[in-house]
C-alpha positions in Angstrom: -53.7 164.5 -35.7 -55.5 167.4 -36.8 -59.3 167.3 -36.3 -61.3 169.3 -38.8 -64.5 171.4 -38.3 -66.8 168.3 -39.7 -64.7 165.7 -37.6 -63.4 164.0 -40.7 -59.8 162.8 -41.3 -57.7 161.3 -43.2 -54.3 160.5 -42.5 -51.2 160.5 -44.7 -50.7 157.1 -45.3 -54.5 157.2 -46.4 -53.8 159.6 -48.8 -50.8 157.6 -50.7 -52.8 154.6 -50.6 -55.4 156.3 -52.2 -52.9 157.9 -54.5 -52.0 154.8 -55.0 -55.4 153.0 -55.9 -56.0 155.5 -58.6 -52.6 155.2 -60.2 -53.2 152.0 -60.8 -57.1 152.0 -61.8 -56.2 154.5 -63.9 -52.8 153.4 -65.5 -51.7 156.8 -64.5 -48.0 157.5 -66.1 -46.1 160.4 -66.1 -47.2 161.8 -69.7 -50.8 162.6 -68.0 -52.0 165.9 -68.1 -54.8 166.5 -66.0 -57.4 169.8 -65.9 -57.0 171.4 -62.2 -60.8 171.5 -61.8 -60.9 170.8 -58.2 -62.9 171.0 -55.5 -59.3 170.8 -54.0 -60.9 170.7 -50.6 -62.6 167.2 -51.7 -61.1 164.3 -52.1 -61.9 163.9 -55.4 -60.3 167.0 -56.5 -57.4 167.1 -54.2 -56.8 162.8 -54.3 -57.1 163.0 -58.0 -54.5 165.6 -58.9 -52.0 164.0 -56.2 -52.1 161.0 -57.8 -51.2 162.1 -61.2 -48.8 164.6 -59.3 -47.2 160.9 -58.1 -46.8 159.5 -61.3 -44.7 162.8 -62.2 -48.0 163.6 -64.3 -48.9 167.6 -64.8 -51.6 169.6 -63.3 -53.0 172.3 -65.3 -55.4 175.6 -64.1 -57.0 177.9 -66.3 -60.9 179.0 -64.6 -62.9 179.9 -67.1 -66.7 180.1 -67.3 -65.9 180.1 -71.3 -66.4 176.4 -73.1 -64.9 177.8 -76.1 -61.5 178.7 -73.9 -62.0 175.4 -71.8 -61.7 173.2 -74.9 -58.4 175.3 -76.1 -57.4 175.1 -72.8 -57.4 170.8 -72.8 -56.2 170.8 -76.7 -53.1 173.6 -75.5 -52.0 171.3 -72.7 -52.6 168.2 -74.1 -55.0 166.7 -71.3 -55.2 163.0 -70.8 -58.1 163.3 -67.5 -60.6 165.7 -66.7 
């Protein structure tokens, strides 16, 4: 098992139970659309996008430091989750 630099880990059934948890907290389904915002390297980022990933959900991208393109960005795409 991989150690990382902070000495933090998670292992892979941690991350589908965690998948899981939010699924279901969030009554995820597979017409969610969520806004690839990240930090990917967190889990909030990386375990929230998985678990609409799961559900067969979509993850969109589009950086933009523009709110006016942001907001066309979530009406476009439809997004269900920021």
């Amino acid at each position: 098992m991989p150690i990382w630099p902070w000495k933090a880990h998670m292992r892979p059934k941690a991350w589908v139970a965690s998948a899981t948890n939010l699924v279901t907290a969030l009554s995820l389904t597979a017409a969610d659309v969520q806004v690839g915002a990240g930090p990917f390297f967190h889990v909030a980022g990386l375990g929230t996008s998985m678990s609409v990933l799961s559900v067969g959900g979509r993850v969109v991208f589009g950086a933009t430091d523009n709110l006016e393109q942001s907001w066309e960005l979530i009406a476009r795409h439809g997004v269900t989750i920021g």
